[in-house]
GUMAR-531715 format. One line per 4 residues: their letters; for each residue x, y, z of C-alpha. Coordinates in nm, 4 decimals, padded with zeros to 6 digits. Each point is the difference from the previous one (the first is absolute). Example, Ala and Ser with C-alpha at 12.3 -4.5 7.8 and 13.67 -1.06 7.14 Angstrom:
GUMAR-531715
as	01.2300,-00.4500,00.7800  00.1370,00.3440,-00.0660 $
END
This chain:
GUMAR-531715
xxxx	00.9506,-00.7998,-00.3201  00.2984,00.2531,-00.0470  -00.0316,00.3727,00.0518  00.0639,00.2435,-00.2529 $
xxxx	00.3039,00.0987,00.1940  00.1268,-00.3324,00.0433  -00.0398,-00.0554,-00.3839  00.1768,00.2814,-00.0823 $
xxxx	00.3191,-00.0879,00.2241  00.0123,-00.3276,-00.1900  -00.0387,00.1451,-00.3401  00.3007,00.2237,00.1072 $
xxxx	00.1847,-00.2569,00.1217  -00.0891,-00.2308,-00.2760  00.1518,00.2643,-00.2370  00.2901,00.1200,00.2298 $
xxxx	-00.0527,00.3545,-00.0180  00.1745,00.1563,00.2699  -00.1276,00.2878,00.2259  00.3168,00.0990,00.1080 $
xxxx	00.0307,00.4075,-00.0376  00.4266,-00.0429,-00.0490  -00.0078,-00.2122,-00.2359  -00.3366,00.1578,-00.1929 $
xxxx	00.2062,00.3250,00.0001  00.2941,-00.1147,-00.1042  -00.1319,-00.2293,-00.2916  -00.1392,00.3637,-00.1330 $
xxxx	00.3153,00.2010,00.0223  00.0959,-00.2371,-00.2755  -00.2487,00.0289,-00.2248  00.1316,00.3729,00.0276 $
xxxx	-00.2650,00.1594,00.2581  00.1595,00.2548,00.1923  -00.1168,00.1365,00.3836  -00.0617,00.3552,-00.0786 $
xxxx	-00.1305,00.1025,00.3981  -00.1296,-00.1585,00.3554  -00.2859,00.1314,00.0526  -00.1368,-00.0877,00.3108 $
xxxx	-00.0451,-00.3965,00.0221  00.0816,-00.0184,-00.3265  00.2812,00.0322,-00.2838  -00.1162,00.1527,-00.3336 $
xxxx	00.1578,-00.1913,-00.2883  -00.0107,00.0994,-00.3488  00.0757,-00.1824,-00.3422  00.0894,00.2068,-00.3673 $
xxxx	-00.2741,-00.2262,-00.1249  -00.2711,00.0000,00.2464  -00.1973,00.2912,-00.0295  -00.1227,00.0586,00.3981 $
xxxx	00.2156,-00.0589,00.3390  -00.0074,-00.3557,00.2096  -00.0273,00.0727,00.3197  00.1617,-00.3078,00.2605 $
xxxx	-00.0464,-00.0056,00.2978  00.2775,-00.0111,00.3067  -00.1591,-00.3287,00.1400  00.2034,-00.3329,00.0436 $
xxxx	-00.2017,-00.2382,-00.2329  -00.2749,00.1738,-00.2403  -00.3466,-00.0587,-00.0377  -00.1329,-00.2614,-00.2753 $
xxxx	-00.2024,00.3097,-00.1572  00.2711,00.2494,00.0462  00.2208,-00.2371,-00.1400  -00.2477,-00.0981,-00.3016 $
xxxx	-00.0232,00.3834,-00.0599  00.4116,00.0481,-00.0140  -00.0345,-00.3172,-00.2237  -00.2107,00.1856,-00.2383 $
xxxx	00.2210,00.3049,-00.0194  00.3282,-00.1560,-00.0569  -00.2288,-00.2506,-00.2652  -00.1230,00.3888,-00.1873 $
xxxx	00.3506,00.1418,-00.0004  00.1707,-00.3517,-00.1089  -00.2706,00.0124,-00.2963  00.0454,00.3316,-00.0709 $
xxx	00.3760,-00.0559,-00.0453  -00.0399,-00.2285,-00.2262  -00.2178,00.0657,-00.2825 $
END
């Protein structure tokens, strides 16, 4: 029987969603969020459509939560944009 952490890194692989900060980063700067300050371990990015802050941290690959919470923010401010 598989752990809940080994189910998980299948899922993600299964789905290719990649951890990588870089490229996590830069696939936001296109969808027009902007760094607005380091602060700390972490870069404070802001969207015109997204009410709040997203807050990334300065790791190599991210999290799968951190990265399902960053998910969720760009998801809001790419709804919000739209309609």
């Amino acid at each position: 029987m598989k752990t809940y952490e080994k189910l998980m890194e299948d899922i993600y692989s299964l789905l290719e969603i990649d951890l990588n900060r870089k490229k996590f980063v830069a696939s936001m700067e296109k969808e027009q969020w902007t760094k607005r300050k380091a602060n700390g371990g972490h870069d404070i990015y802001t969207h015109p459509n997204y009410p709040g802050h997203a807050a990334v941290p300065r790791t190599t690959e991210l999290s799968r939560g951190v990265h399902r919470q960053l998910s969720k923010a760009r998801e809001v401010a790419s709804r919000n944009s739209n309609g």
